[in-house]
CHARMM-style PDB file with segment names, atoms N, HN, CA, C and O in Angstrom:
ATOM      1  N   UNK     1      -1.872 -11.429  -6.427  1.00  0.00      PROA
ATOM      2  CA  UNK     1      -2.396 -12.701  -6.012  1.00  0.00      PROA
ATOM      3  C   UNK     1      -3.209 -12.448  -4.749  1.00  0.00      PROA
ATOM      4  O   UNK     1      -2.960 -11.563  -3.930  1.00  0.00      PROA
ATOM      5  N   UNK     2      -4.245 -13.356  -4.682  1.00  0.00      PROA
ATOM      6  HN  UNK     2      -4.447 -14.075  -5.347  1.00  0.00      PROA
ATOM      7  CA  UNK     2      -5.158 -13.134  -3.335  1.00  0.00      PROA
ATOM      8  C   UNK     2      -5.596 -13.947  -2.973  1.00  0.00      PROA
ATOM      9  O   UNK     2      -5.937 -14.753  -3.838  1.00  0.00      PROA
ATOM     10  N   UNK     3      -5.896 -14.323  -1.527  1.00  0.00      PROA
ATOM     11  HN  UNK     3      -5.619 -13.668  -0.824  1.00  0.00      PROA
ATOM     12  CA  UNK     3      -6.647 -15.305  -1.213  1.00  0.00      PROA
ATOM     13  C   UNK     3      -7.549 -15.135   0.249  1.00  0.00      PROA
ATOM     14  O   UNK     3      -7.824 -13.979   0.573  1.00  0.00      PROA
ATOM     15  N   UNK     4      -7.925 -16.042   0.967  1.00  0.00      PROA
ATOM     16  HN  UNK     4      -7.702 -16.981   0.704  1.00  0.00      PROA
ATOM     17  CA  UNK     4      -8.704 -15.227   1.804  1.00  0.00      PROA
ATOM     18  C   UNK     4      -8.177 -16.251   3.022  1.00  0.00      PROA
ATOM     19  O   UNK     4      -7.725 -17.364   2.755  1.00  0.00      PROA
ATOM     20  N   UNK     5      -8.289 -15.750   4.369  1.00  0.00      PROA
ATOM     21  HN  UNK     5      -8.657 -14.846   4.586  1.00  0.00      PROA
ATOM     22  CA  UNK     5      -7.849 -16.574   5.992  1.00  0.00      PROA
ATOM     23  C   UNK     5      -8.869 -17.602   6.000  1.00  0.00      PROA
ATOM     24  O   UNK     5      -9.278 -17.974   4.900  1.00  0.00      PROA
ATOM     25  N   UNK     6      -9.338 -18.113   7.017  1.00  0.00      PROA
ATOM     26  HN  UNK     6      -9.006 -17.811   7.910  1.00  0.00      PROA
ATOM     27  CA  UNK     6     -10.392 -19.094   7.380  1.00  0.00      PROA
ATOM     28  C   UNK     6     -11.010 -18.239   8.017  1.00  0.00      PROA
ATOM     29  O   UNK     6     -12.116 -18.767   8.129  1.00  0.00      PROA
ATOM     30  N   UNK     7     -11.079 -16.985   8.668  1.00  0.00      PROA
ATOM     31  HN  UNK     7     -10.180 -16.556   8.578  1.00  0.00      PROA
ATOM     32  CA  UNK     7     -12.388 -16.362   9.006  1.00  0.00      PROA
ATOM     33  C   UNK     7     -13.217 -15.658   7.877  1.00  0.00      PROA
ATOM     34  O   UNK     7     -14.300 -15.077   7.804  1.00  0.00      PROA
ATOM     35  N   UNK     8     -11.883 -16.088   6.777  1.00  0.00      PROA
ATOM     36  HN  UNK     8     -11.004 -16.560   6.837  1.00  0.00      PROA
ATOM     37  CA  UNK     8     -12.937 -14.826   5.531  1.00  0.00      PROA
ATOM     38  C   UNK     8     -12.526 -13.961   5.005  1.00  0.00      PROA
ATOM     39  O   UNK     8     -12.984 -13.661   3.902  1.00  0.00      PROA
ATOM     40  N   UNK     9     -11.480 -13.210   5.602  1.00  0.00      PROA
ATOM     41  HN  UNK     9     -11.108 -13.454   6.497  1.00  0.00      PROA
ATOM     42  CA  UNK     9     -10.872 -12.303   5.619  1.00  0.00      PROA
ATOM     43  C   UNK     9     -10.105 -12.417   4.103  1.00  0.00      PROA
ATOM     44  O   UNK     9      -9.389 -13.379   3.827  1.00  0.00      PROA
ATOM     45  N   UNK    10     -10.336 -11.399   3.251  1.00  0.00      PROA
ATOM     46  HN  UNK    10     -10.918 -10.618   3.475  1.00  0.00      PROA
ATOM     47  CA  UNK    10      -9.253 -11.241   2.045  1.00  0.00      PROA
ATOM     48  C   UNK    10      -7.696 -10.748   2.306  1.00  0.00      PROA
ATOM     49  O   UNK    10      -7.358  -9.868   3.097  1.00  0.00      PROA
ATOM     50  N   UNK    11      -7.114 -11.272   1.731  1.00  0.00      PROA
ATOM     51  HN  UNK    11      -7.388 -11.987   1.088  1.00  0.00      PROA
ATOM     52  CA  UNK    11      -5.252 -10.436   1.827  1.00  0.00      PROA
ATOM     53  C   UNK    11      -5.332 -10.746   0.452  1.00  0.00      PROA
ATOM     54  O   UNK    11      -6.067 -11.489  -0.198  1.00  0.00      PROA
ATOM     55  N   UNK    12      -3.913  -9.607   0.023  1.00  0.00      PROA
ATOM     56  HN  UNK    12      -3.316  -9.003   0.551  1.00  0.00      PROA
ATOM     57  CA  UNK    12      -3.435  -9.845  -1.143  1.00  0.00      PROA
ATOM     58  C   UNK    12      -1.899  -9.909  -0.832  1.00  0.00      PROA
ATOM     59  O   UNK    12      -1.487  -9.415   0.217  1.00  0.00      PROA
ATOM     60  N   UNK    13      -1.014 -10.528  -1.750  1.00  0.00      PROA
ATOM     61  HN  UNK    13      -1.349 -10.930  -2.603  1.00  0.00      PROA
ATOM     62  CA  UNK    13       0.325 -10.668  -1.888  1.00  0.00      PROA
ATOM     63  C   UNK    13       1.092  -9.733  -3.336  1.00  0.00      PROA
ATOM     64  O   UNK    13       1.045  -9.662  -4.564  1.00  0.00      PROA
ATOM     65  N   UNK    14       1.743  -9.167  -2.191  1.00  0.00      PROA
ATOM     66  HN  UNK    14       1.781  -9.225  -1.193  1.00  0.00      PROA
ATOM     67  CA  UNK    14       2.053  -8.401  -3.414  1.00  0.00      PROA
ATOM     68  C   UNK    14       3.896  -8.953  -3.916  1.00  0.00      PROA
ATOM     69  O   UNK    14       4.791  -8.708  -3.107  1.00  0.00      PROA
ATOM     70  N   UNK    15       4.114  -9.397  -4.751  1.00  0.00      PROA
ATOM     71  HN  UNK    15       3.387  -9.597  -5.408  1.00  0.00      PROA
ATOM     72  CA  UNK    15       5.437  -9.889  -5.400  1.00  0.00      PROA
ATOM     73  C   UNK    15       6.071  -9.038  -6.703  1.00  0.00      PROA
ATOM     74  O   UNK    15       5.594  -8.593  -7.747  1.00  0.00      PROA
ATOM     75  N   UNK    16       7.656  -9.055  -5.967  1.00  0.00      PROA
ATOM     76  HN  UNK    16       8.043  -9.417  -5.120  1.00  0.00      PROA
ATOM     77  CA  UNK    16       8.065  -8.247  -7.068  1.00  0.00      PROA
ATOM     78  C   UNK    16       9.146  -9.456  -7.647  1.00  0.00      PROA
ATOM     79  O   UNK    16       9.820 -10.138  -6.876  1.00  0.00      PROA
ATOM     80  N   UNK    17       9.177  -9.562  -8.767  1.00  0.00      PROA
ATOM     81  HN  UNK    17       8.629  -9.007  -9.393  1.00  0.00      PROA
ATOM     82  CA  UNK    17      10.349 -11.254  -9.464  1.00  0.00      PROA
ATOM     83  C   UNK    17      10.866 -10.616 -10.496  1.00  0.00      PROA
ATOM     84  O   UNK    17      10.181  -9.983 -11.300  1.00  0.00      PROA
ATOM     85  N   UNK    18      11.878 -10.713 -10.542  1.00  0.00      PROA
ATOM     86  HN  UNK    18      12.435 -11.227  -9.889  1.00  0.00      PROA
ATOM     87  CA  UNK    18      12.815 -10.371 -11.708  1.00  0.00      PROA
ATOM     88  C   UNK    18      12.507 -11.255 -13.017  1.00  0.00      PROA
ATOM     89  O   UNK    18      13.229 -12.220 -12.768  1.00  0.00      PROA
ATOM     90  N   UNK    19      12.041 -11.479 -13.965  1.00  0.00      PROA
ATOM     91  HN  UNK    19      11.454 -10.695 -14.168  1.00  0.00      PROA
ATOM     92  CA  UNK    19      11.413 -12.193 -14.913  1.00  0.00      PROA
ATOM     93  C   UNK    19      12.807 -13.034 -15.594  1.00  0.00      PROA
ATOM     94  O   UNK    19      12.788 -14.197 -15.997  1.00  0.00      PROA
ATOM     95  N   UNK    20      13.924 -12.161 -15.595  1.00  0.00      PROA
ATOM     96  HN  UNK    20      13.939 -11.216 -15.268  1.00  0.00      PROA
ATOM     97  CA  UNK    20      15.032 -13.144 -16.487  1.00  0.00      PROA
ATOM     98  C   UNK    20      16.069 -14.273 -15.312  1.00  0.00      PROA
ATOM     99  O   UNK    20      16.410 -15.396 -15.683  1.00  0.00      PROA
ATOM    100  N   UNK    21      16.347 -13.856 -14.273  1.00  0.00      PROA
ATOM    101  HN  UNK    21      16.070 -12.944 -13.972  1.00  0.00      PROA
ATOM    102  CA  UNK    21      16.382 -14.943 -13.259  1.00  0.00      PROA
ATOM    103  C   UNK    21      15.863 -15.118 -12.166  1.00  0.00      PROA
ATOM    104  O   UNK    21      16.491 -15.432 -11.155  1.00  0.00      PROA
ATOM    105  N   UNK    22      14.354 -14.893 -12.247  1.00  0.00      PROA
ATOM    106  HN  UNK    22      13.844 -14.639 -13.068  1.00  0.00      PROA
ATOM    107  CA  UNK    22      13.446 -15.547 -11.313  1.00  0.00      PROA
ATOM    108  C   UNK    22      13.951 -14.908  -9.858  1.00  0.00      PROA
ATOM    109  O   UNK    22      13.456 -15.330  -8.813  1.00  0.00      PROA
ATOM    110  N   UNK    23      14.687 -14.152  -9.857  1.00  0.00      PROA
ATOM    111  HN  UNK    23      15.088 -13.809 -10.706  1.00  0.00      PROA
ATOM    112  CA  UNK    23      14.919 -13.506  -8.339  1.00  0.00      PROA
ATOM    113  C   UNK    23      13.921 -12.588  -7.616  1.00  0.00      PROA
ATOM    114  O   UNK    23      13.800 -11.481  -8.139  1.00  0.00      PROA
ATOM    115  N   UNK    24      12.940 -12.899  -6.164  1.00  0.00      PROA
ATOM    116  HN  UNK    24      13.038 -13.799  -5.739  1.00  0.00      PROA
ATOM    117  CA  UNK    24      12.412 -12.244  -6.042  1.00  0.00      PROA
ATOM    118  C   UNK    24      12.772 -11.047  -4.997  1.00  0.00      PROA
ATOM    119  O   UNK    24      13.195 -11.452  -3.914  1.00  0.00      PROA
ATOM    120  N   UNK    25      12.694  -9.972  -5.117  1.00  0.00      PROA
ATOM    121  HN  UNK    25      12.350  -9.644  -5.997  1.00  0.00      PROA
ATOM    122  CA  UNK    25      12.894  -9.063  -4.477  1.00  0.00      PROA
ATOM    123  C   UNK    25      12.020  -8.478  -3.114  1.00  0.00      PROA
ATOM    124  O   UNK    25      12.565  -7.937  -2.152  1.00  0.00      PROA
ATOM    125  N   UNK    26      10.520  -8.712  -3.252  1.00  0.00      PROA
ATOM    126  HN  UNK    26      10.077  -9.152  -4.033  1.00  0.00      PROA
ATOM    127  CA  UNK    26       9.707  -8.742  -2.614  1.00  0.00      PROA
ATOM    128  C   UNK    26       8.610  -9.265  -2.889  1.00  0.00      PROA
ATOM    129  O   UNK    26       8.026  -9.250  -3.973  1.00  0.00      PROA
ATOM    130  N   UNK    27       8.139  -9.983  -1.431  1.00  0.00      PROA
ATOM    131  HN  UNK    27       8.614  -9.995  -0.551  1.00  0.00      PROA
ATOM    132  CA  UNK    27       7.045 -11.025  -1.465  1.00  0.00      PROA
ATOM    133  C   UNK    27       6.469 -10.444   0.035  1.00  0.00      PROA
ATOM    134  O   UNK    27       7.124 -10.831   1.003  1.00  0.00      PROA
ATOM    135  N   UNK    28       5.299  -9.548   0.320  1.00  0.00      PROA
ATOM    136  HN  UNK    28       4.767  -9.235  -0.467  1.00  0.00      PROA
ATOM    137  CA  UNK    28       4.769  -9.305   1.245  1.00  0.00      PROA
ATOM    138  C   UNK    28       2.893  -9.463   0.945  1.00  0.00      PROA
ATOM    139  O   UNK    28       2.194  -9.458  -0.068  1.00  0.00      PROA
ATOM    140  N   UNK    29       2.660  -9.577   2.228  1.00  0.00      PROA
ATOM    141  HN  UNK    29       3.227  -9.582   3.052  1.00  0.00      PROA
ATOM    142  CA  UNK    29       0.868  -9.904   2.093  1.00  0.00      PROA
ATOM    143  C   UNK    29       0.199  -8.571   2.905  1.00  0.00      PROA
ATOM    144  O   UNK    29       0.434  -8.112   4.023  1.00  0.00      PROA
ATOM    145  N   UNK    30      -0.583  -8.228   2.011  1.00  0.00      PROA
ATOM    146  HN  UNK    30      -0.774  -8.601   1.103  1.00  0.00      PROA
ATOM    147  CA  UNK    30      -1.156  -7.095   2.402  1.00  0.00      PROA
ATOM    148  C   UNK    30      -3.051  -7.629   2.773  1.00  0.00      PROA
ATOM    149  O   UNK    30      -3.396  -8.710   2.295  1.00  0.00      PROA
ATOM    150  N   UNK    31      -3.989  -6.903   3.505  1.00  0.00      PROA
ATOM    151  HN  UNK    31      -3.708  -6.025   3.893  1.00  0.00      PROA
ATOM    152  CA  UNK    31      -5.276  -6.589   4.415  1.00  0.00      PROA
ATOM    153  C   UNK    31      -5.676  -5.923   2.695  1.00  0.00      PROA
ATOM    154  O   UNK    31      -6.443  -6.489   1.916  1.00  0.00      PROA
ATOM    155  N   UNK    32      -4.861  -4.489   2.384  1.00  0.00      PROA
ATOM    156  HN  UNK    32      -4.238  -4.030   3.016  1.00  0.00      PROA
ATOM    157  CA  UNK    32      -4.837  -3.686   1.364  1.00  0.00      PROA
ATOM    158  C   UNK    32      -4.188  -3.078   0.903  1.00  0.00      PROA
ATOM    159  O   UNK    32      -3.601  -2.429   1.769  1.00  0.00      PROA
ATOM    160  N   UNK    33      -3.681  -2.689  -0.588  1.00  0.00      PROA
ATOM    161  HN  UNK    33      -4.158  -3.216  -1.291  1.00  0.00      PROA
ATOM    162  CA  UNK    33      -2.498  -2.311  -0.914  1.00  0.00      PROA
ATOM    163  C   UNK    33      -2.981  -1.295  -1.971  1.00  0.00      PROA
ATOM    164  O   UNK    33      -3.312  -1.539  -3.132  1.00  0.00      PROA
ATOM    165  N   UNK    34      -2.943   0.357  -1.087  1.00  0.00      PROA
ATOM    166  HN  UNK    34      -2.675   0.556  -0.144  1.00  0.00      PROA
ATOM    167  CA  UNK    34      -2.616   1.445  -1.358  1.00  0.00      PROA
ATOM    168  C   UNK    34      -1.537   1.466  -2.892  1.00  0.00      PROA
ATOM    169  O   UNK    34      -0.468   0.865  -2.994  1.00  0.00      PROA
ATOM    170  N   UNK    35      -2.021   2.106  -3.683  1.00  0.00      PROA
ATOM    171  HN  UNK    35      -2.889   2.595  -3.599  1.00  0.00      PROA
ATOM    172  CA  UNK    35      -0.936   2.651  -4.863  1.00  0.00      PROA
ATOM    173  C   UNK    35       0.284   2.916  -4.395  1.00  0.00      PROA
ATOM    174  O   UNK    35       1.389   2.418  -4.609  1.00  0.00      PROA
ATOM    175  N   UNK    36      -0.415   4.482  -3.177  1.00  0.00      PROA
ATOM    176  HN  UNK    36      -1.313   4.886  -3.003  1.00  0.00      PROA
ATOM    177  CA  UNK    36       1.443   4.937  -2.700  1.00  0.00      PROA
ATOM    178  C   UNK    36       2.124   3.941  -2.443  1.00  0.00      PROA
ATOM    179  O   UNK    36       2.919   3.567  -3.305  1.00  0.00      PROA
ATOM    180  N   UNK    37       2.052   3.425  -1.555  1.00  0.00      PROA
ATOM    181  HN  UNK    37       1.407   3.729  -0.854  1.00  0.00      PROA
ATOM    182  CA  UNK    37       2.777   1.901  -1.152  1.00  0.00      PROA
ATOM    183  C   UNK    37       3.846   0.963  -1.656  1.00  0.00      PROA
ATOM    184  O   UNK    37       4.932   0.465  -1.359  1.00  0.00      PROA
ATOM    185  N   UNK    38       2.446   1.030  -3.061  1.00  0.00      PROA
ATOM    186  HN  UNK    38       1.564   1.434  -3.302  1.00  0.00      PROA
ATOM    187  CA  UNK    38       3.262  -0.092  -3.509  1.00  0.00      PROA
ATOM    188  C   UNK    38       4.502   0.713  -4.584  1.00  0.00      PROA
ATOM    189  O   UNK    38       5.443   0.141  -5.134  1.00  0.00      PROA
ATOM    190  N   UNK    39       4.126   2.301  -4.668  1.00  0.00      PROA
ATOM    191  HN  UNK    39       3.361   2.766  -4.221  1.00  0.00      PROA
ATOM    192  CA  UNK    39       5.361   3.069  -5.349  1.00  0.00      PROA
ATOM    193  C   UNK    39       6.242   3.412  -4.474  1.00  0.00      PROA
ATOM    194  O   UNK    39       7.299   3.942  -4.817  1.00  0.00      PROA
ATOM    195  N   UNK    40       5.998   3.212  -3.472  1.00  0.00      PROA
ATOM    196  HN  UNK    40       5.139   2.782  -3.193  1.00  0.00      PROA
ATOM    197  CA  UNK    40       6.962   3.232  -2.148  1.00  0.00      PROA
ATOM    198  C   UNK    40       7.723   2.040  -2.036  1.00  0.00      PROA
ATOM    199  O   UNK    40       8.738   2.402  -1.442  1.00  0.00      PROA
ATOM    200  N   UNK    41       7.804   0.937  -2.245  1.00  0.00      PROA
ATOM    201  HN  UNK    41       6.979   0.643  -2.727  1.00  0.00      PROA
ATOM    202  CA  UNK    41       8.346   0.187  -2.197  1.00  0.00      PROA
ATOM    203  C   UNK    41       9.122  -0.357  -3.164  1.00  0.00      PROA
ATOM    204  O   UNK    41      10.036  -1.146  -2.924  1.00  0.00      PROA
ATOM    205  N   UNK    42       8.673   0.187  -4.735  1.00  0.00      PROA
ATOM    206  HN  UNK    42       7.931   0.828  -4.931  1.00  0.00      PROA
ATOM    207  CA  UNK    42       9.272  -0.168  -5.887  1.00  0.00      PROA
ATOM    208  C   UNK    42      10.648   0.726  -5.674  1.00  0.00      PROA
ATOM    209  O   UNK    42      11.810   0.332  -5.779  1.00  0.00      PROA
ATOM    210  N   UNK    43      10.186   1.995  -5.356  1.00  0.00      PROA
ATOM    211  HN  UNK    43       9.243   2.315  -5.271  1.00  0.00      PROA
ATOM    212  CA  UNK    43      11.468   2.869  -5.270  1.00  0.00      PROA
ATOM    213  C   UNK    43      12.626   2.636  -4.237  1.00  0.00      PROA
ATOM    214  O   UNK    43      13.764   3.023  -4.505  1.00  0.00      PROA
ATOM    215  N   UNK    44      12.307   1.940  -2.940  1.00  0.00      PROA
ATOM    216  HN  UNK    44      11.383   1.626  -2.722  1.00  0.00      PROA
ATOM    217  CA  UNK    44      13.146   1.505  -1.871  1.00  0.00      PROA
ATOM    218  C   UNK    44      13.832  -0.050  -3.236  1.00  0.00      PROA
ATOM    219  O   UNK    44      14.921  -0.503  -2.886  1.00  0.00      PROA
ATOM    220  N   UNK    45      13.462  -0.452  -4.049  1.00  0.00      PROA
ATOM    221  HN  UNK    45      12.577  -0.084  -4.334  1.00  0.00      PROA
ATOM    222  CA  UNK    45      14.241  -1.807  -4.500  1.00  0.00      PROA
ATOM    223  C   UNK    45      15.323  -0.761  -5.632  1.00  0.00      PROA
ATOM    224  O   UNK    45      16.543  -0.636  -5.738  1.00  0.00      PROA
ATOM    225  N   UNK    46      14.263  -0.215  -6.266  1.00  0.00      PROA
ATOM    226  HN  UNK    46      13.272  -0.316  -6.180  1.00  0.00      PROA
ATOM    227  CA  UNK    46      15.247   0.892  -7.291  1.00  0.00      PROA
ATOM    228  C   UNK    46      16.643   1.229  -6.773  1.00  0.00      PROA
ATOM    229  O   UNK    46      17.697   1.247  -7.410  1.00  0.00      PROA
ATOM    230  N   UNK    47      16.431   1.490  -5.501  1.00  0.00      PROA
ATOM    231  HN  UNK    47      15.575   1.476  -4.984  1.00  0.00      PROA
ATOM    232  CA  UNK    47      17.761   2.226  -4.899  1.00  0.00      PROA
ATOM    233  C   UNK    47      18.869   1.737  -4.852  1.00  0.00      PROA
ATOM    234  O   UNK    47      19.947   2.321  -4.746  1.00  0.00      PROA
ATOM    235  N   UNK    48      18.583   0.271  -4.954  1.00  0.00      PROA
ATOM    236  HN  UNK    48      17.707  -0.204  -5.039  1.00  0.00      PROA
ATOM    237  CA  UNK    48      19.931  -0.915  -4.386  1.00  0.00      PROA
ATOM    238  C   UNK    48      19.966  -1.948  -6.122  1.00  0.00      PROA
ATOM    239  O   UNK    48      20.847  -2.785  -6.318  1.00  0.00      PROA
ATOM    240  N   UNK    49      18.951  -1.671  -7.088  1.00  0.00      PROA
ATOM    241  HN  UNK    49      18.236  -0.991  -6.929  1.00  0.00      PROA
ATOM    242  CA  UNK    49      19.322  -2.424  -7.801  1.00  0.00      PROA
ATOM    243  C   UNK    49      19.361  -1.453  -9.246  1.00  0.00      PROA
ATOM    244  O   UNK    49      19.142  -0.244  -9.319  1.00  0.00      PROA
ATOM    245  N   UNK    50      19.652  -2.233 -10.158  1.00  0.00      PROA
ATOM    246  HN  UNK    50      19.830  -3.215 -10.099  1.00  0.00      PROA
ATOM    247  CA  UNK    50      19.184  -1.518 -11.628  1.00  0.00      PROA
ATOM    248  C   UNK    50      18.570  -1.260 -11.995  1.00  0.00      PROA
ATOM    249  O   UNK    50      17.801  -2.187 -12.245  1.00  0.00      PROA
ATOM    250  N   UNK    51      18.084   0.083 -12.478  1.00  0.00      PROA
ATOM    251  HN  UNK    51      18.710   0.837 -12.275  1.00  0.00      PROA
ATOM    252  CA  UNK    51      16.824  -0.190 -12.887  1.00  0.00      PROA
ATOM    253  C   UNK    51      16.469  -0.366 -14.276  1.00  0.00      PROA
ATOM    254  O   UNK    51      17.152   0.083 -15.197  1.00  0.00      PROA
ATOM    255  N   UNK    52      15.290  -1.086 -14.439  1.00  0.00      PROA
ATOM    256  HN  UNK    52      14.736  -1.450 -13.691  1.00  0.00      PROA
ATOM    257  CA  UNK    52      14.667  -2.184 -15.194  1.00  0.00      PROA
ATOM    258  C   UNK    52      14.187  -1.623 -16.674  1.00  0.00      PROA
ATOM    259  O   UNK    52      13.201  -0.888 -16.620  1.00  0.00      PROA
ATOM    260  N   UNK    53      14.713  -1.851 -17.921  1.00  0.00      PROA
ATOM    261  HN  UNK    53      15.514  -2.448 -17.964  1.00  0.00      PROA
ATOM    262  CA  UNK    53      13.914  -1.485 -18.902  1.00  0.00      PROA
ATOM    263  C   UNK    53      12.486  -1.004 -18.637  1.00  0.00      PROA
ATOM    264  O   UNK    53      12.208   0.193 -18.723  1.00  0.00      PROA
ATOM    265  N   UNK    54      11.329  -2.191 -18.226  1.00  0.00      PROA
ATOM    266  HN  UNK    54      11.555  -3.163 -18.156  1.00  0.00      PROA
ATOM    267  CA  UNK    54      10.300  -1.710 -17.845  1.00  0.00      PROA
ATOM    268  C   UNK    54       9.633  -2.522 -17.066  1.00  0.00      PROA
ATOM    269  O   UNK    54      10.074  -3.668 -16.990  1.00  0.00      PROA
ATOM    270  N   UNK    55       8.694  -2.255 -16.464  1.00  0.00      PROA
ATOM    271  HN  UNK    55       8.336  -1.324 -16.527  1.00  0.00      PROA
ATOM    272  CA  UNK    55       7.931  -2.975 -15.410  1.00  0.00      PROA
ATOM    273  C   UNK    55       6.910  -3.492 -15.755  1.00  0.00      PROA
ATOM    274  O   UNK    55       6.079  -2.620 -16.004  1.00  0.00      PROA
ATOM    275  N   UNK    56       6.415  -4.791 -15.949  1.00  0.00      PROA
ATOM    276  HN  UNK    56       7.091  -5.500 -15.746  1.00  0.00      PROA
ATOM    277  CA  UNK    56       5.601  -6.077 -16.444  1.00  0.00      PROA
ATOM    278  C   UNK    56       4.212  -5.805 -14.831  1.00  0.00      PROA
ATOM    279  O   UNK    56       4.412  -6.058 -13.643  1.00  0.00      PROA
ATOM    280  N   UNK    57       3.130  -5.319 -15.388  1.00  0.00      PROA
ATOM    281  HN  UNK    57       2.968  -5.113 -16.353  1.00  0.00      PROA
ATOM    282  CA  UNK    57       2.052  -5.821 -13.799  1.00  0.00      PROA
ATOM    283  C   UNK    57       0.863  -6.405 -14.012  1.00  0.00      PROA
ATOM    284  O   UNK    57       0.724  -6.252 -15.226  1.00  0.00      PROA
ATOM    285  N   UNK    58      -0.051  -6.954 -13.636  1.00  0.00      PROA
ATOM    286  HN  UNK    58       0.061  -7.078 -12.650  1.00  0.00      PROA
ATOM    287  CA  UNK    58      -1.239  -7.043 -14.052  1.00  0.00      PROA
ATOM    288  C   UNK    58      -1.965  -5.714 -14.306  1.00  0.00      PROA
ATOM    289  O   UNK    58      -1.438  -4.639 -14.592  1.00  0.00      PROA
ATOM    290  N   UNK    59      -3.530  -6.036 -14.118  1.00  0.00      PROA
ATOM    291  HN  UNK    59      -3.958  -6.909 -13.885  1.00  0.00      PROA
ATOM    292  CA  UNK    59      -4.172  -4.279 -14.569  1.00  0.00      PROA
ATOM    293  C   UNK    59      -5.427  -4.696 -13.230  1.00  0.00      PROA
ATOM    294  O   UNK    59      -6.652  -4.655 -13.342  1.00  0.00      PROA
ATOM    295  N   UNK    60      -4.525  -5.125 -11.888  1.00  0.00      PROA
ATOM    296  HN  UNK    60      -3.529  -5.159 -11.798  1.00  0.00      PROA
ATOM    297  CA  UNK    60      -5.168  -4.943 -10.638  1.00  0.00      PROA
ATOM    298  C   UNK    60      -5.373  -3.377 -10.598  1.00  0.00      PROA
ATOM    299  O   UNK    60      -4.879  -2.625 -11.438  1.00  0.00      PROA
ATOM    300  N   UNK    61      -6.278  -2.897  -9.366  1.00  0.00      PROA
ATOM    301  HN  UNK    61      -6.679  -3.508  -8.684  1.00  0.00      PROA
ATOM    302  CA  UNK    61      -6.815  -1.598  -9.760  1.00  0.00      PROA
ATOM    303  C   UNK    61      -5.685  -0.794  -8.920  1.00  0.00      PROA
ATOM    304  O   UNK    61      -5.569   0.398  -9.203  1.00  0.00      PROA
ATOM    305  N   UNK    62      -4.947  -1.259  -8.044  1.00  0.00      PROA
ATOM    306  HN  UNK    62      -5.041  -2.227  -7.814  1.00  0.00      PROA
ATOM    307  CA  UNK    62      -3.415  -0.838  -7.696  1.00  0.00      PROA
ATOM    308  C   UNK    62      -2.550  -0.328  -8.294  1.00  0.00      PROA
ATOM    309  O   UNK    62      -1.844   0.542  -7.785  1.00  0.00      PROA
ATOM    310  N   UNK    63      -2.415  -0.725  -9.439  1.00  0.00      PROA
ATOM    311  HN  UNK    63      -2.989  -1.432  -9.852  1.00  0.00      PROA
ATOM    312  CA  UNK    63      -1.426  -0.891 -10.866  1.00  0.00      PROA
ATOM    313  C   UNK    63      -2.237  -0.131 -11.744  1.00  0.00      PROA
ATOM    314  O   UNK    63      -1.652   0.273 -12.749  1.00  0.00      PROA
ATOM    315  N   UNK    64      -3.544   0.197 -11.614  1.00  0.00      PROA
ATOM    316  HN  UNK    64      -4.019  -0.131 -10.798  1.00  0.00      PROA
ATOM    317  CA  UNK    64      -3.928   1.229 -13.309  1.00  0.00      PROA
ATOM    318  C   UNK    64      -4.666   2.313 -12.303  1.00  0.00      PROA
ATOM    319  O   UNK    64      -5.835   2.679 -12.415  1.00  0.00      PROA
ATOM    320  N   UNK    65      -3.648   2.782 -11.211  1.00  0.00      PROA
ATOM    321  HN  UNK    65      -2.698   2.485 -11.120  1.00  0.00      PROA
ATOM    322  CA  UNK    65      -4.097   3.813 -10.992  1.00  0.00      PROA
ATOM    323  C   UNK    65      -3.268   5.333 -11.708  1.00  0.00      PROA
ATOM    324  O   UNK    65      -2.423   5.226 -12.597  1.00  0.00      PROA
ATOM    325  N   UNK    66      -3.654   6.536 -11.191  1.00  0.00      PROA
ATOM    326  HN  UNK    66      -4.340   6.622 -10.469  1.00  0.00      PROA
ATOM    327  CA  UNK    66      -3.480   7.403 -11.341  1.00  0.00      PROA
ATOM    328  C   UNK    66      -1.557   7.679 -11.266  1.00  0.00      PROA
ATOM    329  O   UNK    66      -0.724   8.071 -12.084  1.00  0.00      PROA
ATOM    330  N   UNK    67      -1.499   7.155  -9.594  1.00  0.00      PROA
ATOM    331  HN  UNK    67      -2.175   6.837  -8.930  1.00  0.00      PROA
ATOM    332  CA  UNK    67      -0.251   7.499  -8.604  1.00  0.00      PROA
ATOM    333  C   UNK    67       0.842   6.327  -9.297  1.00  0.00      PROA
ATOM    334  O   UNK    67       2.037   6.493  -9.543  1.00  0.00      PROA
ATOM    335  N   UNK    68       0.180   5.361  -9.469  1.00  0.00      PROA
ATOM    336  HN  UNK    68      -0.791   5.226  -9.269  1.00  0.00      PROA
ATOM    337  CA  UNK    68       1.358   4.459 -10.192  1.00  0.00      PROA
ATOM    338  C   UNK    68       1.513   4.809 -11.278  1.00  0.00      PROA
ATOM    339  OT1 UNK    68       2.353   4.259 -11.990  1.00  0.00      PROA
TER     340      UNK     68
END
């Protein structure tokens, strides 16, 4: 998701939601969001929860990179 400040400025939000009870795990706003990052952060949730049959993303250019 993205939107932009009142000077103009783009951010994006990056959200992670559990699809079968809507629990979100992470909701942070990023300037820009690096691949590593955001595999950096999937793996810090991995650690403390189950992990997931499979992972649902859009095909932002974050998500159909190489590193993800």
């Amino acid at each position: 998701m993205s939107d932009s400040l009142a000077n103009g400025r783009r951010f994006r939000v990056f959200n992670i939601i559990d699809d079968y009870n809507r629990e979100a795990f992470l909701n942070e706003a990023y300037y820009s969001i690096p691949s590593t990052g955001l595999v950096q952060k999937i793996k810090e949730i991995l650690l403390h929860r189950a992990k997931p049959k499979r992972i649902r993303t859009d095909n932002g250019p974050e998500f159909i990179s190489k590193v993800f």
